[in-house]
N, C-alpha and C positions, 0 to 999 in steps of 0.2 A: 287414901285409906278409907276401909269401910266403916263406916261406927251407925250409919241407922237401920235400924233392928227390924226383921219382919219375921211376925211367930204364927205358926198356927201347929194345929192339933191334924191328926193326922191316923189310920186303920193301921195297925202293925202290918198287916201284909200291905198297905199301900205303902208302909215306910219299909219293907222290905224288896221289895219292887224299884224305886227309885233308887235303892243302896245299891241292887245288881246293876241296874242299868249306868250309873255314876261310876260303878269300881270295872266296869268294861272299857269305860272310856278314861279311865285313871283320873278320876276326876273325886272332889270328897263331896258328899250331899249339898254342902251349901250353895260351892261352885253351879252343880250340876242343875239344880233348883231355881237359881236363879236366873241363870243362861235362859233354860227352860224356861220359866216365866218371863222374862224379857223377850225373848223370841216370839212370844204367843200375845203378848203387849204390845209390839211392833205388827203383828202382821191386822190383828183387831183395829189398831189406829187406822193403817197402812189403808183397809176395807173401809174405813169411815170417813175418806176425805172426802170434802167439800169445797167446791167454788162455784163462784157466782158468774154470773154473764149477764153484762144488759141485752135488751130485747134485740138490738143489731149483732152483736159479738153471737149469741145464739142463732141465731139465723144461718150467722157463719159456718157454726161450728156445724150444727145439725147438716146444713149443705155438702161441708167436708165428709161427715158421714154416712151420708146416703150416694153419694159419687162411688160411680163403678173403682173398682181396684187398677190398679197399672199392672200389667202383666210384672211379675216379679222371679225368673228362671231360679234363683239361688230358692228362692220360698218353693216354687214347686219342686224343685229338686231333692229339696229336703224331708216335702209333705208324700214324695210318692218311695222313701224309703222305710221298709219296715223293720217296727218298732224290738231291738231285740229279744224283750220280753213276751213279745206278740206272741199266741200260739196259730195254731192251725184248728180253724172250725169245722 
């Protein structure tokens, strides 16, 4: 059950804007708001994680990434297919 509370104020057209977009997706503003801000909480942490290395495990790691790539057929497979969206320049 939900019971804690989160208010804010808000532009009538900004609260008319999220009403269209919630009742497209049959959803009622609370739903829709919260989903939404969760989703944008999640992806903000998501960009901010942190871990540590000692000075040997770093070495490692930095090594790992500077090493050539392994030929990978399915990856180029996929990188030499165009994008359906793609136009014609």
């Amino acid at each position: 059950m939900r019971d804690a509370a989160i208010n804010l104020r808000a532009l009538p057209e900004q609260r008319a804007l999220i009403d269209q977009a919630a009742q497209m997706l049959g959803k009622n503003r609370s739903d829709f708001m919260l989903e939404a801000a969760c989703d944008k909480a999640q992806s903000v942490l998501l960009d901010q994680i942190f871990f540590a290395l000692d000075d040997s495990k770093f070495q490692q790691f930095a090594a790992l990434l500077d090493a050539p790539t392994s030929p990978n057929p399915g990856l180029e497979r996929l990188l030499s297919v165009k994008a359906p969206w793609a136009t014609e320049a």
